[in-house]
C-alpha positions, 0 to 999 in steps of 0.5 A: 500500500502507497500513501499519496499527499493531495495537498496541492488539491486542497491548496487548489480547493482552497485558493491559497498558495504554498508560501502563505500556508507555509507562513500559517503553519510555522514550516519552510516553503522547502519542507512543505514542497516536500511534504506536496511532492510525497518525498517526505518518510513522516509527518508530526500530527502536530503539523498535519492538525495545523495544516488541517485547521489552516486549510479546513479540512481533514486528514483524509482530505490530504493523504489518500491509500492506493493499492501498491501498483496503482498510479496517483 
C-alpha cells in the first residue's frame, strides 16, 4: 500500500498558495514542497492538525491509500 499527499488539491480547493500556508503553519516553503511532492518518510500530527485547521479540512482530505501498483 502507497500513501499519496493531495495537498496541492486542497491548496487548489482552497485558493491559497504554498508560501502563505507555509507562513500559517510555522514550516519552510522547502519542507512543505516536500511534504506536496510525497518525498517526505513522516509527518508530526502536530503539523498535519495545523495544516488541517489552516486549510479546513481533514486528514483524509490530504493523504489518500492506493493499492501498491496503482498510479496517483
Amino acid at each position: 500500500m502507497q500513501i499519496v499527499v493531495r495537498l496541492d488539491v486542497m491548496l487548489a480547493r482552497r485558493k491559497m498558495r504554498s508560501r502563505e500556508l507555509a507562513e500559517r503553519i510555522g514550516i519552510t516553503e522547502a519542507n512543505l514542497s516536500l511534504l506536496k511532492a510525497g518525498k517526505v518518510k513522516g509527518v508530526r500530527f502536530e503539523t498535519l492538525a495545523a495544516i488541517c485547521e489552516a486549510l479546513e479540512c481533514q486528514p483524509g482530505d490530504l493523504l489518500e491509500a492506493l493499492p501498491e501498483g496503482q498510479r496517483p
